[in-house]
C-alpha positions in Angstrom: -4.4 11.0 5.6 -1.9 10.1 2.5 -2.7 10.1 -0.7 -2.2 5.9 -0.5 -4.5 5.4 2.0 -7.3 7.8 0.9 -6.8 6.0 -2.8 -7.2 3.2 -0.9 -10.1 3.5 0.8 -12.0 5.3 -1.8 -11.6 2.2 -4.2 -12.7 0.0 -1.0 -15.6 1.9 -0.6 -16.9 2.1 -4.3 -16.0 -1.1 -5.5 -18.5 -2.1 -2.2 -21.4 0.2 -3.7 -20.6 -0.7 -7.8 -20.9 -4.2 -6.4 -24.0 -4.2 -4.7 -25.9 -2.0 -7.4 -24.5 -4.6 -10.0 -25.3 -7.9 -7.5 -21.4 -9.0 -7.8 -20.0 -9.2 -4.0 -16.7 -9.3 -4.0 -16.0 -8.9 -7.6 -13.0 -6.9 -8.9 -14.0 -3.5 -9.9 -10.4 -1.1 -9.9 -7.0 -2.3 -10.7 -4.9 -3.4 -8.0 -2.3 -0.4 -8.4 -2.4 3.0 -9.7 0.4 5.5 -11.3 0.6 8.7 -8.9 2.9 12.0 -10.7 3.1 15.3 -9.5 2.1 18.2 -12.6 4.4 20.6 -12.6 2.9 23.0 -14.8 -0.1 23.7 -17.3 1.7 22.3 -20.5 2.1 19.0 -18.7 -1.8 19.5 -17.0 -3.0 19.6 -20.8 -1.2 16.8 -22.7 -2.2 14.8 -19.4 -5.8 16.2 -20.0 -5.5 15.0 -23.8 -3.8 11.5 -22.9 -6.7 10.8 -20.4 -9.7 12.5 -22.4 -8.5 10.3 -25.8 -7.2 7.3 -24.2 -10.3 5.0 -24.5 -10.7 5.8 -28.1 -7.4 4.0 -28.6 -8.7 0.9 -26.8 -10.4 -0.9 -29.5 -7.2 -0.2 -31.7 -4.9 -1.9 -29.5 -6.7 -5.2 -28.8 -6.3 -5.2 -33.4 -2.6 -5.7 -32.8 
């Protein structure tokens, strides 16, 4: 299986659940694409890491500007 299709189908299948536990059917729950890069070593792995772990923080801070 690629890496497309399995993305694919795993946001098929819990958008399906998300949306019947919230009583939404057929209601958007994941963005339509996704960004895909291969980590070539640990340095990279960590800022990654910190990007991901501190990015919603930064959310409320952006909609300000």
């Amino acid at each position: 299986m690629t890496i497309p299709l399995f993305v694919g189908r795993f946001k098929m299948v819990t958008a399906k659940w998300i949306n019947a536990l919230r009583g939404t059917p057929g209601s958007p729950v994941w963005q339509r694409n996704y960004h895909d890069r291969i980590i070539r070593d640990l340095h990279e792995f960590h800022r990654i890491a910190d990007y991901i772990t501190a990015n919603p923080s930064r959310w409320d801070d952006r909609s300000k500007a």
